[in-house]
N, C-alpha and C positions, 0 to 999 in steps of 0.2 A: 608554332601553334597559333589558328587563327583566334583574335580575343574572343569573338562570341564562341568559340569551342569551351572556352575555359572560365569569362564573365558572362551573366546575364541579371538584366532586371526582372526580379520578379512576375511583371505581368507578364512578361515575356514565353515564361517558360508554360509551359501544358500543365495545369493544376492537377492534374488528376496522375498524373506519371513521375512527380516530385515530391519526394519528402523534404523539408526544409528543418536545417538542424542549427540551433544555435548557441557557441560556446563563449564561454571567459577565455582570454590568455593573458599574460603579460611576455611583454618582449623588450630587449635591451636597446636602447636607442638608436642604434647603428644598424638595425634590423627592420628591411621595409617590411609592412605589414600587409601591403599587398603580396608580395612576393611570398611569403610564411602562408598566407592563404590559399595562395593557387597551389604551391605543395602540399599542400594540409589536402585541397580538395583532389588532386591526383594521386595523394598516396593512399585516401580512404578508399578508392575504387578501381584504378587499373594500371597506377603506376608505383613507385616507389621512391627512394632518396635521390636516385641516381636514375639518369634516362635508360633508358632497354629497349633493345631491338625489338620490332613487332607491334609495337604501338601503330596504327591504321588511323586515319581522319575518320574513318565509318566509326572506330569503336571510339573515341573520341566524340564523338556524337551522341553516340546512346547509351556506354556505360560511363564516363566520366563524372565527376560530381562538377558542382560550377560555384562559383564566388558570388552571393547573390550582393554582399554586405559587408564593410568592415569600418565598425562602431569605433569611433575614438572613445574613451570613457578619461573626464568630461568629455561631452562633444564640441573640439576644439576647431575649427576653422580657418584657423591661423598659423603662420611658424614661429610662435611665439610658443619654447617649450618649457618645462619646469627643469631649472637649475639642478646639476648634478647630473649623475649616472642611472636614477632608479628606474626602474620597469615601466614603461606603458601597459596601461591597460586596454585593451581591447574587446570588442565585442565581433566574431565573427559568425555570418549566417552563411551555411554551406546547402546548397542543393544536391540529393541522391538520387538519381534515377530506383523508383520503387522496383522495375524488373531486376536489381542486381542482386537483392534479396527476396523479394515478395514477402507472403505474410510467413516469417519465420523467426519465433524469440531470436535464436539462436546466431542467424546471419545477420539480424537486425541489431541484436549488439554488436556484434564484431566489427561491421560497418560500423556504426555510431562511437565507438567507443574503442576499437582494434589500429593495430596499426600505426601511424605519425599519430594518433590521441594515444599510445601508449605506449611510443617508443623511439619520437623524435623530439616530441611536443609534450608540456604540461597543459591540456585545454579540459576545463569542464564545460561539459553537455549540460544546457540550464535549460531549454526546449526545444519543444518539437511538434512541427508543426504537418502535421500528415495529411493526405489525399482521402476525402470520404471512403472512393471505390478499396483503397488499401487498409482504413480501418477497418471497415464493413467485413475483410473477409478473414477478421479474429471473433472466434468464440462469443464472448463478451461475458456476461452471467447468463446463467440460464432461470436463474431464480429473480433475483435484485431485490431491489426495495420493496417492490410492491412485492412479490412471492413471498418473503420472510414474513411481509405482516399477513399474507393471506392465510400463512402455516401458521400462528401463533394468533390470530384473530385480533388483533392489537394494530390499532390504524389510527390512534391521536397521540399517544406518547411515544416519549422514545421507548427502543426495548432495551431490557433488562438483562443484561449476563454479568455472572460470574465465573470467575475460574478458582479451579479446587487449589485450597490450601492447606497445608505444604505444598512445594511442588510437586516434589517428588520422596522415594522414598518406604511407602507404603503400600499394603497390598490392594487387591482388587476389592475387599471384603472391608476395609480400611475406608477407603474411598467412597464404596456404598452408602456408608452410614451419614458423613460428609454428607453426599448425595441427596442422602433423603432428609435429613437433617434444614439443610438449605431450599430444599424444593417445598418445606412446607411454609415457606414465607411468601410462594409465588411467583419466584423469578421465572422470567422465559425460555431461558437457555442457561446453561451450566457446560464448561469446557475444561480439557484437561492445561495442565502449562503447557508451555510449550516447549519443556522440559523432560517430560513425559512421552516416552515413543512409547515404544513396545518390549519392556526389559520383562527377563523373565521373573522378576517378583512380583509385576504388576502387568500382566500381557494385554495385547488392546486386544483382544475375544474378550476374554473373560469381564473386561471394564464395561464392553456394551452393552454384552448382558447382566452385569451385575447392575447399571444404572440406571438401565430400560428398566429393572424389574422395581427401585428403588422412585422414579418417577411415576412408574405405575401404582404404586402404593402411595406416593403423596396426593395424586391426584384423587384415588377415594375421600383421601379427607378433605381437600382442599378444590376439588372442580377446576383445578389448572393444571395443564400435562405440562411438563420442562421436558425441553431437550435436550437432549447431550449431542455437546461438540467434540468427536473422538478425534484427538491427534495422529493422523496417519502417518507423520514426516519418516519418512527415511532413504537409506539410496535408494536411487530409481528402478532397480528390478525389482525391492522390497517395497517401493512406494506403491504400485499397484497392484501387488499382492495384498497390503496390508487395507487398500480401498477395498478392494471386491470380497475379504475374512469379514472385515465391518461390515460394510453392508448387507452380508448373509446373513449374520447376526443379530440387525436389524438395528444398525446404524440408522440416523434421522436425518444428521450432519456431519461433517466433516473437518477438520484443518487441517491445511499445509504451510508452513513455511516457508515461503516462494524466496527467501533472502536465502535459504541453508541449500536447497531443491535448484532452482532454476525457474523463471516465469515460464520455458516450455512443458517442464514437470508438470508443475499447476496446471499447466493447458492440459496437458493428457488426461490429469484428472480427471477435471470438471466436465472433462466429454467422456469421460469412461462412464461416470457414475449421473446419475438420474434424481441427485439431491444435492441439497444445497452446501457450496465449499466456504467455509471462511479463508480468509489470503492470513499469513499474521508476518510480521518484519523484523523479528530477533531476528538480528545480525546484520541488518542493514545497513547499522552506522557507518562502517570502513567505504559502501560504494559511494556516500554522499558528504560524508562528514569534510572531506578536503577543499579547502577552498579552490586548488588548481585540478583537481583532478577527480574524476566518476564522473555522475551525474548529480541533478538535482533533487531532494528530497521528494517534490511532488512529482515526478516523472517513477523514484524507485518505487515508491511507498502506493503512490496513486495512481496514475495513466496508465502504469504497464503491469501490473496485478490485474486493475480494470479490463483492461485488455485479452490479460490472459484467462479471464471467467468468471474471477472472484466471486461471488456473491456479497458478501460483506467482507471490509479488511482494517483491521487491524493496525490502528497508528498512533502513533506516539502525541504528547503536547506541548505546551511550554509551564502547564501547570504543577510538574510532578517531580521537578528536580533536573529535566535533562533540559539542557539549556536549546530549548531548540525554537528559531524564531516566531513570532506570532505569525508574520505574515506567508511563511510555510508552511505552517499548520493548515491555515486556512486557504492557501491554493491547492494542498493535499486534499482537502474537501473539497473544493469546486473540480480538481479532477476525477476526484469519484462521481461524482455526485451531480454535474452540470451538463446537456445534450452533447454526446458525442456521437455525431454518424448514428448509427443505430445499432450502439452497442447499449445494450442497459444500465440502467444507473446502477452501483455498488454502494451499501449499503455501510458507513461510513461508523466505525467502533474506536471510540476513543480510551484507550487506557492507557496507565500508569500514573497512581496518586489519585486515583479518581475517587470520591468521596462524598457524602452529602451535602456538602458545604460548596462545594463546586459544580454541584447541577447545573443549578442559574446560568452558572456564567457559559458553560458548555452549551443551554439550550438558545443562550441569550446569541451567542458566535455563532453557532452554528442550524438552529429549528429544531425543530420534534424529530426529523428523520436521521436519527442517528440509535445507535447502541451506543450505550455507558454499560462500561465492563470495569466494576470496581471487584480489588482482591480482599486486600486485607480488611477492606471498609467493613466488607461483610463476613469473611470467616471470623477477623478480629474484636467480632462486636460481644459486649461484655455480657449481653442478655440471647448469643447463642447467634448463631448465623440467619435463622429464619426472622430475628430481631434487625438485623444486620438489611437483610434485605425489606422489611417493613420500611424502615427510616429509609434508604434509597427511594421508595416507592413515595413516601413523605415527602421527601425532597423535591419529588419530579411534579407530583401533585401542587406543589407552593409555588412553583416554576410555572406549571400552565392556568394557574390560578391566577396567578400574577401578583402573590401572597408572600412576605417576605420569609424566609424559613425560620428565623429568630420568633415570625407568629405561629408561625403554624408549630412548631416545635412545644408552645404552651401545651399545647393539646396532646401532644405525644412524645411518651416518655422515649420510645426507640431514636427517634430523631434529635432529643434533647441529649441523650446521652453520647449520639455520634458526632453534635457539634461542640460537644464539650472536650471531647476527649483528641478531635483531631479537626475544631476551627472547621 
């Protein structure tokens, strides 16, 4: 095998016909890390463990992946190595030719993440660096950032969602009340858990329209329409069945679960239907949580939700309990949220533990263009859920104020009693 079949420098290569992937490994000292690479880059695309008949220099040319880089971590320069047997750390960048999958979820993990990444090798996928013409020809949202505040008229704060509490467990007529209860505080949007399919003591018909008609009634009193975010997840011949029940219905919004589904599922959606989809990432934890193995949190959670339509998605923090780093939280948001190709921005929803006392610092990290989706802040609030959602709206008002919330909570008792009760 000629080297340039198999290494090349970066500039070298045709930007527009390469995707560039780059993983962690560790390997046992006695193990060249060139050598672990150029298999790494032959087995992801048209070879295997072992040589095979039928390999060509033509396809060696235009399907093979290529070694563009291989990061010592430190970056040592010397053979001066660390005493003992333990693992090198590596950092390797592989090049894919985009024709070997094109725009496809489905092929696009299997390359990235199939094969010697998941059956010779421990390597996690940390980025990815793609060709405009090949993001360009994913979906992307059809709504985004700007579409969410055009539907909800709200264009200087963040917006406002809750999700109904209990999760689950309760009827449709249960839920209503829930419903209307919380919409006369004003919130923007109202969503089921993510818990909540479509069981038959609480069906998603009957939820749509019980909460369309429950939004419709808070709105005579109150001059705000709330939206309901109906949970469609389910397998995929029920998953678009259960978009096009809703939407006849008279569905607003949508979710899916794109960690339970598949980021292709999400795709089919969000080109099915003609309204805006939330991405949400129950269940994510297993493809990113491994230090040698998945991907990276801002690639599952972010880039490729984003990719697949999202309109707004759904991500975890470091504020809420789950120990999850700062500085992935917030590359999570620069992938939703930062120019990509001309896919639209996704409209970036932070929950779990989200509360009033945590405003600030969510608007402070991250701007106004975000959702806070607190649960229990506001169903748990002692003076009723539409109290619940006041004190949030308190919160965010003290935040673009630039008002510390300990002042502004003088003046309101809903906000006082949310910082008392949960800091």
């Amino acid at each position: 095998m000629k080297q340039e079949q198999i290494y090349s420098l970066r500039e070298q290569l045709n930007q527009d016909d390469y995707l560039v992937a780059s993983y962690y490994i560790e390997l046992s000292p006695d193990v060249d890390p060139y050598e672990k690479a150029k298999t790494f880059a032959v087995g992801q695309t048209i070879g295997t463990w072992v040589p095979v008949p039928g390999i060509t220099d033509e396809m060696r040319d235009r399907y093979m992946g290529k070694v563009i880089q291989v990061f010592d971590i430190p970056p040592a320069d010397l053979t001066v190595q660390p005493v003992g047997n333990e693992k090198r750390p590596y950092l390797f960048q592989i090049a894919y030719p985009t024709h070997n999958f094109g725009p496809d979820f489905p092929m696009l993990i299997t390359t990235l993440l199939g094969n010697d990444a998941s059956t010779s090798a421990q390597a996690k996928l940390v980025d990815v660096c793609m060709p405009k013409p090949f993001l360009n020809a994913f979906p992307g949202p059809s709504f985004g950032i700007e579409g969410l505040r055009d539907l909800t008229g709200v264009y200087e704060r963040p917006l406002l969602l809750n999700m109904i509490k209990p999760c689950t467990g309760f009827t449709a007529e249960v839920g209503q009340k829930i419903f209307y209860e919380t919409a006369l505080g004003g919130v923007d949007f109202i969503k089921d858990d993510e818990l909540l399919g479509n069981p038959t003591f609480c069906p998603l018909v009957q939820r749509v329209k019980a909460y369309n008609a429950a939004s419709d009634a808070a709105y005579e009193k109150t001059g705000k329409r709330t939206i309901y975010v109906a949970n469609i997840t389910a397998g995929v011949g029920q998953l678009e069945e259960n978009a096009k029940h809703a939407v006849d219905a008279g569905a607003r919004m949508l979710m899916v679960n794109f960690a339970a589904v598949g980021y292709s599922a999400l795709q089919r959606i969000t080109e099915l239907v003609n309204i805006p989809i939330m991405g949400h990432y129950a269940g994510a934890g297993p493809y990113y949580e491994g230090t040698y193995t998945g991907a990276s949190s801002p690639l599952t959670v972010g880039r490729f939700p984003r990719m697949a339509g999202a309109d707004v998605v759904m991500i975890n923090t470091p504020y809420g309990g789950y120990p999850l780093k700062r500085q992935k939280y917030l590359r999570t948001f620069h992938e939703l949220s930062m120019p990509l190709g001309n896919v639209k921005r996704s409209l970036t929803s932070v929950g779990g533990g989200v509360r009033p006392g945590l405003v600030r610092r969510f608007i402070d990290d991250l701007g106004a263009d975000i959702m806070l989706s607190p649960g229990g802040a506001i169903q748990g609030h002692p003076m009723g859920p539409a109290a619940g959602v006041r004190a949030m709206f308190q919160a965010i008002e003290a935040a673009m104020q630039q008002v510390s919330v300990e002042e502004m909570a003088k003046e309101h008792q809903e906000l006082r009693i949310a910082l008392d009760m949960w800091g």
